[in-house]
RODO-2510 file (C-alpha; in nm, 4 decimals, decimal comma):
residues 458
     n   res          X          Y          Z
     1     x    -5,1635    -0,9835     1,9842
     2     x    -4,7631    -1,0627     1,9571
     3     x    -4,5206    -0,8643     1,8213
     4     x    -4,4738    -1,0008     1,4508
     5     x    -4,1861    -0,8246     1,3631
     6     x    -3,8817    -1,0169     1,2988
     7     x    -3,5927    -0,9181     1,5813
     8     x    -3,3131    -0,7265     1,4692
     9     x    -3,0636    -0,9786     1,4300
    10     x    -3,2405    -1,1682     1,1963
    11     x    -3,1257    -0,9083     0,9144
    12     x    -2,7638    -1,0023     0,9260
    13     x    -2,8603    -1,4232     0,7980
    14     x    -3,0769    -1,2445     0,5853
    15     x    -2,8423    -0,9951     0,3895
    16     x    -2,5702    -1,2483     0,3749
    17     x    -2,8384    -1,5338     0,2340
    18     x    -2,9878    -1,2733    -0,0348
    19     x    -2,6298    -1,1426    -0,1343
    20     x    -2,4835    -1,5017    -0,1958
    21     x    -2,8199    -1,5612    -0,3698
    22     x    -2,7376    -1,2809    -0,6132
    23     x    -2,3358    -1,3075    -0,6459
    24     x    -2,1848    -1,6768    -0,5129
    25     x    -2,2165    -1,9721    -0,6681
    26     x    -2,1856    -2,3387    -0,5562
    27     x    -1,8369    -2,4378    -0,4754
    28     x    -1,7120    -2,0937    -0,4846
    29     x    -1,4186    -2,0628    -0,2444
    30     x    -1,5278    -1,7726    -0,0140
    31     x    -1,2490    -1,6024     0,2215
    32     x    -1,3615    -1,3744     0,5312
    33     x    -1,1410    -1,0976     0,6090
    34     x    -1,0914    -1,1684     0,9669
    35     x    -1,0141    -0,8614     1,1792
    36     x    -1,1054    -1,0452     1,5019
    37     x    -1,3553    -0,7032     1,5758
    38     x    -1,7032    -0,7513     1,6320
    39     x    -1,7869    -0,6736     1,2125
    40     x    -1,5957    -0,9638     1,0506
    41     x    -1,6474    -1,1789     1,3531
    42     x    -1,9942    -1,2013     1,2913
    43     x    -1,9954    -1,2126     0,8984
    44     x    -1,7752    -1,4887     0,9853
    45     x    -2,0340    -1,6964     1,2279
    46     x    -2,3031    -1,6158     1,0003
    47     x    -2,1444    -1,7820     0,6773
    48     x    -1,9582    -2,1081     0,8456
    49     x    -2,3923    -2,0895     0,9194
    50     x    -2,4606    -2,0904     0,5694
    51     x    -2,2098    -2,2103     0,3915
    52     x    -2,3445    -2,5743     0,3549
    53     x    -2,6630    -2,4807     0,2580
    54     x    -2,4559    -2,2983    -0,0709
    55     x    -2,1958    -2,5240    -0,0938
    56     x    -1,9030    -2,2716     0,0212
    57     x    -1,5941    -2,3751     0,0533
    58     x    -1,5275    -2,1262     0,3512
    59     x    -1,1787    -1,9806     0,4721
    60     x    -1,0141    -1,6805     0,6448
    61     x    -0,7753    -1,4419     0,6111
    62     x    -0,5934    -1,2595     0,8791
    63     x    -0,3839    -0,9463     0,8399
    64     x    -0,1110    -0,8666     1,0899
    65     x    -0,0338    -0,4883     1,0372
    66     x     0,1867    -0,5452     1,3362
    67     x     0,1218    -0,1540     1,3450
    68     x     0,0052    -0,2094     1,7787
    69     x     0,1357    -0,4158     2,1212
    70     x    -0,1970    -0,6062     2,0877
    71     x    -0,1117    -0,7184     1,7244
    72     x    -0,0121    -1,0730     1,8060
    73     x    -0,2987    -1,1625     2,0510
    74     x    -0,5011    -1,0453     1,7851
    75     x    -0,4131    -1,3072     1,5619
    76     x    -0,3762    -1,5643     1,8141
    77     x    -0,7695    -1,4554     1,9291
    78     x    -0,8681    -1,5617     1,5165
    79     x    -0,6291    -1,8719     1,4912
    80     x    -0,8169    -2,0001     1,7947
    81     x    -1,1330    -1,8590     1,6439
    82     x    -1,1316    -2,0338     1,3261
    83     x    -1,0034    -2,3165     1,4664
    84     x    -1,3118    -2,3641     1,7119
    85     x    -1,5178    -2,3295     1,3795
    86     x    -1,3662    -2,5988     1,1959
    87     x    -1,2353    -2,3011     0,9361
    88     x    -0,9082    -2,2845     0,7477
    89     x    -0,7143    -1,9604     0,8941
    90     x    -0,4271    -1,8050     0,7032
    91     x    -0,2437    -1,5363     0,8720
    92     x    -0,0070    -1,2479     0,6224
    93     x     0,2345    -1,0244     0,8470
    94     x     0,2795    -0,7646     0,6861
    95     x     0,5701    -0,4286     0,7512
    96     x     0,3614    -0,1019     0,7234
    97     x     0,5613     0,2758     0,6127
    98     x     0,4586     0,5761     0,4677
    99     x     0,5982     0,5115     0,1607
   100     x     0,5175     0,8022    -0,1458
   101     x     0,3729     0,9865     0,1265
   102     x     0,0538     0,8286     0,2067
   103     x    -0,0490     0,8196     0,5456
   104     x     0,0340     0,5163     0,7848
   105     x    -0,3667     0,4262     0,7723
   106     x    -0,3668     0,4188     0,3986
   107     x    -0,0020     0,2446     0,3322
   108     x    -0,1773    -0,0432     0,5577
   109     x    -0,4851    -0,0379     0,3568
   110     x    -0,2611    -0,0456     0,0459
   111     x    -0,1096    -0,4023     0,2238
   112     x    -0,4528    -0,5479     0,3227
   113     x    -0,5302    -0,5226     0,0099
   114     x    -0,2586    -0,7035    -0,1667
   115     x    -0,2960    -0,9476     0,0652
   116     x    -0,6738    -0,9856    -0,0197
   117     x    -0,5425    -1,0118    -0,3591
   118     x    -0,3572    -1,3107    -0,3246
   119     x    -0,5586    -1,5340    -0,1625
   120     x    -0,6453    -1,8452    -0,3631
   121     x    -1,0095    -1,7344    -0,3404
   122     x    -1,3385    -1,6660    -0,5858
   123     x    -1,4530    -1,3778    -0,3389
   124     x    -1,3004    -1,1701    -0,0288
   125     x    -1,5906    -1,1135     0,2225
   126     x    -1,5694    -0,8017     0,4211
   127     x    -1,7851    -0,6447     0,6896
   128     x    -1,8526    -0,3187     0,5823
   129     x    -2,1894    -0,1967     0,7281
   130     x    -2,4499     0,0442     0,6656
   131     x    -2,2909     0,3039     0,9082
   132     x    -1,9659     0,2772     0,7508
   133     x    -2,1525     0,3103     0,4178
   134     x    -2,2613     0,6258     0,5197
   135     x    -1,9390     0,7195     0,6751
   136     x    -1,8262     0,6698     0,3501
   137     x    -1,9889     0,9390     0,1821
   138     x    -1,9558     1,1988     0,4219
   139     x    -1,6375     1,1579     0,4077
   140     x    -1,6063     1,1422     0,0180
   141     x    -1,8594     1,4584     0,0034
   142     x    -1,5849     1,6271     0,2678
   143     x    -1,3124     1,5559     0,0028
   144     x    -1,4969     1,7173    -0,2850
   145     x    -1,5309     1,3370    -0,4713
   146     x    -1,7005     1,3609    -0,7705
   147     x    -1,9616     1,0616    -0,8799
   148     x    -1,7285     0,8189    -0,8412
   149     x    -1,6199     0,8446    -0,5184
   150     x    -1,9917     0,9140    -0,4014
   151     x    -2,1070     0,6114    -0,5081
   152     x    -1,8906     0,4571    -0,1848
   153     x    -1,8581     0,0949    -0,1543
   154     x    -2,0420    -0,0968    -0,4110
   155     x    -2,1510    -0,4883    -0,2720
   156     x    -1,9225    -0,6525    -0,5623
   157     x    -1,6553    -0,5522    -0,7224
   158     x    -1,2688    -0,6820    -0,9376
   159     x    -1,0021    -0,6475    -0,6674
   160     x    -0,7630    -0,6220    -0,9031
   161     x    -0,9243    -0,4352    -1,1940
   162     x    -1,2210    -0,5513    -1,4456
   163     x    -0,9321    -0,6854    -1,6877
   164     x    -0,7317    -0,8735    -1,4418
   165     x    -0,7962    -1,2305    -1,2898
   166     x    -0,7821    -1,2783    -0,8697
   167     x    -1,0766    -1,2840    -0,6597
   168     x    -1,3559    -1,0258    -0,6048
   169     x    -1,4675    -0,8462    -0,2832
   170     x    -1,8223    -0,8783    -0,1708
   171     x    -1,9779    -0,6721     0,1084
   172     x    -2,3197    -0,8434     0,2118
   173     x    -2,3971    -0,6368     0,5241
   174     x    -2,3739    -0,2844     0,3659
   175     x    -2,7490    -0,2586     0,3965
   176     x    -2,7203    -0,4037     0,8043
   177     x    -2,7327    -0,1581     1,1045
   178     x    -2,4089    -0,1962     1,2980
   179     x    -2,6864    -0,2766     1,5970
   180     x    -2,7882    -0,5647     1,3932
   181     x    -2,4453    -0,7127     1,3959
   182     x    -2,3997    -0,6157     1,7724
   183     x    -2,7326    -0,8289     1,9102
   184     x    -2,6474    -1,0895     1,6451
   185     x    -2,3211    -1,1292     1,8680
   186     x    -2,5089    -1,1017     2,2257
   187     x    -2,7660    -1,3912     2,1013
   188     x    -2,4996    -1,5893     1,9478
   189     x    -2,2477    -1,5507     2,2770
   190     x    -1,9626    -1,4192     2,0351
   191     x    -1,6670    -1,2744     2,1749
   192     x    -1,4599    -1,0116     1,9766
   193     x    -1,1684    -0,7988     1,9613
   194     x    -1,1416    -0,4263     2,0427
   195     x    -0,8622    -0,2131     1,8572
   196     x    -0,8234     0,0619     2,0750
   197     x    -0,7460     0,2925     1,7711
   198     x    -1,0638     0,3005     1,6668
   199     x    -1,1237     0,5649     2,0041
   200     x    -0,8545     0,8640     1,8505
   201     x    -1,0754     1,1229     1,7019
   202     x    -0,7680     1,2461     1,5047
   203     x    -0,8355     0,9749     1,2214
   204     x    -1,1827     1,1503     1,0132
   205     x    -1,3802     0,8421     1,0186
   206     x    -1,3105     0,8390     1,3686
   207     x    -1,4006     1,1987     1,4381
   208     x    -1,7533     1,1769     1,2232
   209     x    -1,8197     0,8618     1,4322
   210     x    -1,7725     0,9744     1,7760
   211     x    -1,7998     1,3655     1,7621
   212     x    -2,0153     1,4558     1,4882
   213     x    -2,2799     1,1816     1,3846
   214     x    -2,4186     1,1314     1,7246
   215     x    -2,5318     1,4830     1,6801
   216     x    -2,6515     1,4361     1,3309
   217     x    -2,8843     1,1298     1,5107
   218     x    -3,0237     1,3332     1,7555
   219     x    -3,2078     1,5429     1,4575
   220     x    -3,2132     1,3348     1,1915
   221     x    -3,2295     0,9514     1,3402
   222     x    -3,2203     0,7362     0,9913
   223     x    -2,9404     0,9232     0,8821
   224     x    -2,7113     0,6165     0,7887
   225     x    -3,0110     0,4692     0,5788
   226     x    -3,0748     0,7652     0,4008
   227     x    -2,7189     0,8389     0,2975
   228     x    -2,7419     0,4798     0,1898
   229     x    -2,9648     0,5142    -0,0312
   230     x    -2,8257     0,8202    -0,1745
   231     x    -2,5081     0,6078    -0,1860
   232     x    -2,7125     0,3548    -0,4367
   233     x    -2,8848     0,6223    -0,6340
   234     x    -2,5410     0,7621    -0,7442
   235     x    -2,4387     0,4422    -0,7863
   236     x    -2,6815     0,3903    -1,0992
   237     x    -2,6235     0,7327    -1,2053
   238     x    -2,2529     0,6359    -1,2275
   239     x    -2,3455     0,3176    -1,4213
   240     x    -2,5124     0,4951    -1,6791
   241     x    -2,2490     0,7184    -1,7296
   242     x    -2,0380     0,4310    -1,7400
   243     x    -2,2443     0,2970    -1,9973
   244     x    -2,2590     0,5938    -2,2022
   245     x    -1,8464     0,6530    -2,1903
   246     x    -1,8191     0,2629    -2,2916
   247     x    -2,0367     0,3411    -2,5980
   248     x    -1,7984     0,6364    -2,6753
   249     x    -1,4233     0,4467    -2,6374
   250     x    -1,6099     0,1995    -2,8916
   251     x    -1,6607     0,4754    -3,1516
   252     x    -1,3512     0,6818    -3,0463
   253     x    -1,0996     0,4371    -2,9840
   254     x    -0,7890     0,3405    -3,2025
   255     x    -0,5416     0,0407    -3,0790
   256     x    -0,5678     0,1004    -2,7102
   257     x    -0,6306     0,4726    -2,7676
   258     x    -0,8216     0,6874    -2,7544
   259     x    -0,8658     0,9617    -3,0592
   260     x    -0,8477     1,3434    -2,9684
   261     x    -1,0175     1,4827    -3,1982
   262     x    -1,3420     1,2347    -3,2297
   263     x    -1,3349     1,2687    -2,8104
   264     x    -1,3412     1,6213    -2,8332
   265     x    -1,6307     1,6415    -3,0466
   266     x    -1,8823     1,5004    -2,8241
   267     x    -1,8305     1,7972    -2,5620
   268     x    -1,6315     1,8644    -2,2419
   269     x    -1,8773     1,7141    -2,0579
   270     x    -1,8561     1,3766    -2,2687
   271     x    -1,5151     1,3939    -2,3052
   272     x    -1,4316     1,4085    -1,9326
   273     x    -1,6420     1,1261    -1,8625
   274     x    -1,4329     0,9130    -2,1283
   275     x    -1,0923     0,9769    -2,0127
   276     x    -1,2284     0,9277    -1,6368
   277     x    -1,3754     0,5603    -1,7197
   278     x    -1,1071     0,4856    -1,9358
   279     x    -0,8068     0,5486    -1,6655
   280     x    -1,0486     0,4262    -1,3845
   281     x    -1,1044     0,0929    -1,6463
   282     x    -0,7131     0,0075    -1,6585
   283     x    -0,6888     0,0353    -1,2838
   284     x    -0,4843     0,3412    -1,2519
   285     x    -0,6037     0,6111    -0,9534
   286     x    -0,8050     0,9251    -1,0420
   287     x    -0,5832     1,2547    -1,0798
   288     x    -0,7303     1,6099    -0,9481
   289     x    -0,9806     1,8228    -1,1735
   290     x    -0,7229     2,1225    -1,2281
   291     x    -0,4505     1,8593    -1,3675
   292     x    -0,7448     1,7425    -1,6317
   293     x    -0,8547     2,0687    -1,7143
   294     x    -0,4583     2,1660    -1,8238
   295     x    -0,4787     1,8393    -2,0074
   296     x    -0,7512     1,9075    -2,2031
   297     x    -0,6753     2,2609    -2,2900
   298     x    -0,2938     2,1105    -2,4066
   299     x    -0,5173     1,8228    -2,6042
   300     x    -0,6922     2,0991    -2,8263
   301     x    -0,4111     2,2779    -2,9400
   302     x    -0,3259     2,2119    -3,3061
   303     x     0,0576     2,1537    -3,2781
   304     x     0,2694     1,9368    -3,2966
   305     x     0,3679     1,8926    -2,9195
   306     x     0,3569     1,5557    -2,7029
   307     x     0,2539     1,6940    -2,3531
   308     x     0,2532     1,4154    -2,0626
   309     x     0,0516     1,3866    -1,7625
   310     x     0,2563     1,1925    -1,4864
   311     x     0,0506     1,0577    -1,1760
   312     x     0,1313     0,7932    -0,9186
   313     x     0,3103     0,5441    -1,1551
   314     x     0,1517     0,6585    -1,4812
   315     x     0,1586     0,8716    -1,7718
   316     x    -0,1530     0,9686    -1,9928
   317     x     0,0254     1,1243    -2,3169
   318     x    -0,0884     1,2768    -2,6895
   319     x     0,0923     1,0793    -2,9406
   320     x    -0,0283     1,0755    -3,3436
   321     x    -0,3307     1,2369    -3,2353
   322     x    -0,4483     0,9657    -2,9351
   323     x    -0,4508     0,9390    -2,5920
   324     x    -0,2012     0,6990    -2,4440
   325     x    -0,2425     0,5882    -2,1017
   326     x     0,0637     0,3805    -1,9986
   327     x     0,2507     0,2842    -1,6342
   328     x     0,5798     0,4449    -1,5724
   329     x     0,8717     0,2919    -1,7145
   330     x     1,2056     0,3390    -1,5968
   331     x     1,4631     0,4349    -1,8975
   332     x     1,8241     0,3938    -1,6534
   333     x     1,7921     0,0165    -1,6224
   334     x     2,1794    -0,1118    -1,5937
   335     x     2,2988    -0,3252    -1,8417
   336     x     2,2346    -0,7313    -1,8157
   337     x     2,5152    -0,9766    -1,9733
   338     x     2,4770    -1,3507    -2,0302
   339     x     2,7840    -1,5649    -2,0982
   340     x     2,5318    -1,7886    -2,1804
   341     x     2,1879    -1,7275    -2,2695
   342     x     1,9602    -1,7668    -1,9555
   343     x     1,6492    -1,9988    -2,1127
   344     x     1,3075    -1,9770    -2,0217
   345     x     1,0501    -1,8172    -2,1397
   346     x     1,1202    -1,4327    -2,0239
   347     x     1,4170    -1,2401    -1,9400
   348     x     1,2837    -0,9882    -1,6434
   349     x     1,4279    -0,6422    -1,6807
   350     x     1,4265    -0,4156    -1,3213
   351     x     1,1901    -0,0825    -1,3772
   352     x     1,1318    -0,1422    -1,7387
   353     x     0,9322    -0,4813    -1,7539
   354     x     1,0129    -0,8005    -1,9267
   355     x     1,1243    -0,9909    -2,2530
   356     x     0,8810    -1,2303    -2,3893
   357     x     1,0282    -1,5619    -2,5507
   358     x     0,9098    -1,7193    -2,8150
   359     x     1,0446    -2,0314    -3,0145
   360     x     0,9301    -2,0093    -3,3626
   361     x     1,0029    -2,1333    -3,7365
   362     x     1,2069    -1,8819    -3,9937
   363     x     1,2326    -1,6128    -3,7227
   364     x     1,3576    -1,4305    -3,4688
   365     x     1,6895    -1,4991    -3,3452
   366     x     1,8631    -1,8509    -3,4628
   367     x     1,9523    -2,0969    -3,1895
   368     x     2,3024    -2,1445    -3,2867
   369     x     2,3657    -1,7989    -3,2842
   370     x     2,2571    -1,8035    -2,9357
   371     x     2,4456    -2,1401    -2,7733
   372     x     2,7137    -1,8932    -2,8744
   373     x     2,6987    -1,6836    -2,5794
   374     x     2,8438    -1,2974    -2,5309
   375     x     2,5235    -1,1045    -2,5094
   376     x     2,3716    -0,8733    -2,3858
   377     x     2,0885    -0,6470    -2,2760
   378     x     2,1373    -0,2772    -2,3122
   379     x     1,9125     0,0519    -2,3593
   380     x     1,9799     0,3021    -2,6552
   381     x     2,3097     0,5322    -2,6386
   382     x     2,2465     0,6814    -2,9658
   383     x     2,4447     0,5722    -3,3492
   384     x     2,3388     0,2302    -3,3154
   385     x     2,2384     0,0683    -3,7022
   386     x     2,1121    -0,2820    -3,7888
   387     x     2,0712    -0,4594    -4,1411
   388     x     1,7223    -0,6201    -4,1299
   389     x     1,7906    -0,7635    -4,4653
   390     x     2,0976    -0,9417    -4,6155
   391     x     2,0302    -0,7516    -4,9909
   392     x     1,9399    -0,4362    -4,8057
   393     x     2,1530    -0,1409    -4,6061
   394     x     2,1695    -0,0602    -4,2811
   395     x     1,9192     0,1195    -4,1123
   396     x     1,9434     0,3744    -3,8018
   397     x     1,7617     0,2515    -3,4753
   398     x     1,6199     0,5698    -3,4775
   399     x     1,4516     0,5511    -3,8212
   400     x     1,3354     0,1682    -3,7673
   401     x     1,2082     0,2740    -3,4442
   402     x     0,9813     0,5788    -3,5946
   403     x     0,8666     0,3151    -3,8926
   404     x     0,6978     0,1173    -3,6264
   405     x     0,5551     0,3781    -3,4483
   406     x     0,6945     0,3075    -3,0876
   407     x     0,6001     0,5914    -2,8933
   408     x     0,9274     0,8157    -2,7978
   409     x     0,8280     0,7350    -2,3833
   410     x     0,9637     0,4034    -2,4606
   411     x     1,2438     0,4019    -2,6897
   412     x     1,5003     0,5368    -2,4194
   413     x     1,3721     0,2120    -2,2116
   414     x     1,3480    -0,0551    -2,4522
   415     x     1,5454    -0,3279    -2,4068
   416     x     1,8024    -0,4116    -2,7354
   417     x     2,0056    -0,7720    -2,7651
   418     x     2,3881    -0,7350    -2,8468
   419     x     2,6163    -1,0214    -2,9521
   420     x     2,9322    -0,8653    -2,8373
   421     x     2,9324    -0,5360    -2,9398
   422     x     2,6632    -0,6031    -3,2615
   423     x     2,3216    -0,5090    -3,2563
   424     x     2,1198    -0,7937    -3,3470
   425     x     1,7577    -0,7802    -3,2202
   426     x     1,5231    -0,4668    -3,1467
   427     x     1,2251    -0,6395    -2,9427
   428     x     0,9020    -0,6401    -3,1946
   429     x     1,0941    -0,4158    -3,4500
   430     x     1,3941    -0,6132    -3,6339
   431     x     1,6175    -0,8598    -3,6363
   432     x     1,9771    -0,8239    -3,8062
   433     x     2,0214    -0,9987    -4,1226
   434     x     2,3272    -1,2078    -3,9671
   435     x     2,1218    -1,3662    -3,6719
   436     x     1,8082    -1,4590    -3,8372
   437     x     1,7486    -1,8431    -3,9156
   438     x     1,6805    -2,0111    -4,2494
   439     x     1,2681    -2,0780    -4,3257
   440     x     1,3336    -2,4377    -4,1978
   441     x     1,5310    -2,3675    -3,9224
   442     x     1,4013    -2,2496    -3,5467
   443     x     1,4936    -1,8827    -3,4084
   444     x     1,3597    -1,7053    -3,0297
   445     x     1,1474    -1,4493    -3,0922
   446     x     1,1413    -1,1434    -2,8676
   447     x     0,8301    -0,9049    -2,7554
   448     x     0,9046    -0,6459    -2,4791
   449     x     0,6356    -0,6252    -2,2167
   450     x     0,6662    -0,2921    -2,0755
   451     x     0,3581    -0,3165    -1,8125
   452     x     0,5226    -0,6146    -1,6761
   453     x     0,4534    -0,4682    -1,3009
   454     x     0,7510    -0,5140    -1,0455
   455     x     0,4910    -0,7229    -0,8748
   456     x     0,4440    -1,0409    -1,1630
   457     x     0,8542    -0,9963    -1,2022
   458     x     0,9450    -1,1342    -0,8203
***
């Protein structure tokens, strides 16, 4: 009788059909991370495959870390590649540092990234398989992750956060044996890249691969599918714990915080899980359990104190009895003067964000006033008054500035408009008497966007 069972290979067309089944649609533009290695080599063959029969419109994406000598022949090996296929190749250079100490491997993670991020693209598809799903874990359980980072790489997910637009990533070979992908290549006569890197043991994934799971196999052979599957059990766990700390910002949340007290009240437990979904939600990165722990014991003390958490380009702070979870704004900008005013539709301000401009009828700041050139752009020094109304007195920055209940983080940094040496506009707060327009007449109005990232400003 023959041998039924389908060959080996036959799981890669097979993953990739069934995850584009569940997650693509037709016409979706669909980049490959191209590596030139045997992974995304083969993803790559197996969707130019399939992409007719979904309608793909398929491209790739190279990324020169120009980190080794065999960097450019490299990308020349998937320029030729892609052109052989009949699929559009872009290539991003890009300069690798440690920069804030990370290491050299995660700074050029950090830049693949981005560069996935600005493709022009409905999905990034990368080649993660089931062995580096498992890798994943051990290496997350090594670090003392909690749920979150056990859960390893999910199949879909935002690149740039659930609340921001760009494409997503989608892994369709995270349930494929990397000796799938291997005989897929030998039946297929694929040729592929080696990065020599990928033999020093001194990197961890490397280590695990070469030193310590070939000992694991000898005793325990389906090791990489069973950590898989872990993987995808903690994966639902962490969605219903998602769940559950969605249903709790609904009833605890005020503006874009998040109450204290009402947090509190549901339990530690509960109230860990809230503040880790939230931060995780806005795309900021996790902070360590002792640095929560301190926060939470500061949170439940009845004073009046505003203590601040500072992480990696954020701030989580206690301010009229709510969690505040902002990005890091920088309160020395210099100074900006306009002998004429700039026009447009923002005014970008270095480390502190932007100005948002606004034409509108019977306020803001009148035109004339304006075309009259002699402003400028300054941060607070202290003293400085304003007359919002023409039968009214002046008021003190500082009181207007409590009235609207900015935050104190970003009064030192907010961004005030002088005509000469007048105060005439606080951003969202007040305009001076003097500079606003009649009812009929057209003024600018003026929002500061502090979470303007140095990234949307160039």
């Amino acid at each position: 009788m023959a041998n039924s069972r389908k060959p080996l290979h036959a799981e890669v067309p097979a993953a990739v059909r069934q995850s584009l089944r569940n997650h693509a649609g037709a016409a979706d533009r669909l980049c490959v991370g191209l590596s030139g290695g045997l992974d995304s080599v083969v993803l790559l063959a197996c969707l130019h495959v399939l992409a007719p029969e979904f309608r793909l419109r398929l491209s790739a994406l190279h990324v020169n870390h120009q980190l080794q000598a065999e960097a450019g022949r490299w990308e020349a090996f998937c320029r030729d590649y892609c052109e052989r296929l009949g699929v559009p190749c872009a290539v991003e250079r890009v300069s690798v540092s440690r920069a804030g100490g990370e290491s050299l491997e995660a700074e050029a993670r950090a830049q693949r990234y981005a560069a996935f991020a600005r493709q022009p693209a409905d999905f990034i598809a990368l080649a993660h398989h089931r062995e580096d799903q498992a890798e994943t874990v051990l290496i997350q359980l090594l670090r003392g992750a909690g749920l979150n980072g056990l859960r390893a790489m999910p199949e879909t997910r935002a690149l740039n956060g659930p609340s921001e637009a760009g494409p997503r990533l989608l892994r369709p070979l995270l349930q494929v044996p990397r000796a799938a992908l291997r005989e897929y290549a030998a039946v297929h006569g694929l040729a592929w890249v080696e990065d020599p890197s990928n033999l020093q043991t001194h990197h961890a994934r490397n280590y695990l691969r070469h030193d310590v799971l070939p000992v694991l196999a000898r005793r325990f052979p389906s090791w990489a599918g069973t950590l898989g599957r872990s993987a995808r059990h903690l994966a639902e766990a962490g969605e219903l714990l998602d769940q559950l700390a969605e249903a709790d910002f609904t009833e605890c949340r005020q503006g874009e915080g998040i109450r204290i007290g009402a947090a509190l009240e549901r339990g530690e437990l509960r109230a860990v899980n809230l503040l880790r979904w939230w931060i995780r939600r806005q795309g900021a990165p996790a902070f360590h359990q002792k640095q929560l722990e301190d926060w939470l014991r500061q949170s439940r003390a009845c004073d009046d104190r505003q203590p601040s958490l500072s992480w990696a380009g954020w701030a989580l702070e206690r301010f009229r009895g709510c969690w505040q979870l902002r990005r890091t704004v920088s309160g020395a900008w210099p100074a900006l003067h306009f002998d004429r005013w700039p026009g447009g539709d923002r005014i970008l301000i270095p480390g502190a964000g932007a100005l948002r401009l606004r034409p509108v009828r019977g306020e803001g700041v009148r035109l004339d006033l304006l075309a009259q050139g002699r402003f400028s752009l300054r941060r607070r020094q202290g003293g400085e008054r304003l007359r919002p109304a023409a039968a009214g007195p002046s008021r003190t920055l500082r009181n207007l500035l409590q009235e609207a209940g900015l935050p104190p983080w970003w009064r030192n940094a907010l961004p005030l408009l002088f005509h000469g040496d007048d105060l005439v506009c606080v951003p969202g707060v007040a305009v001076d008497a003097c500079a606003l327009p009649a009812r009929d007449e057209t003024g600018l109005s003026m929002q500061w966007e502090p979470f303007a990232s140095d990234a949307a400003q160039q």
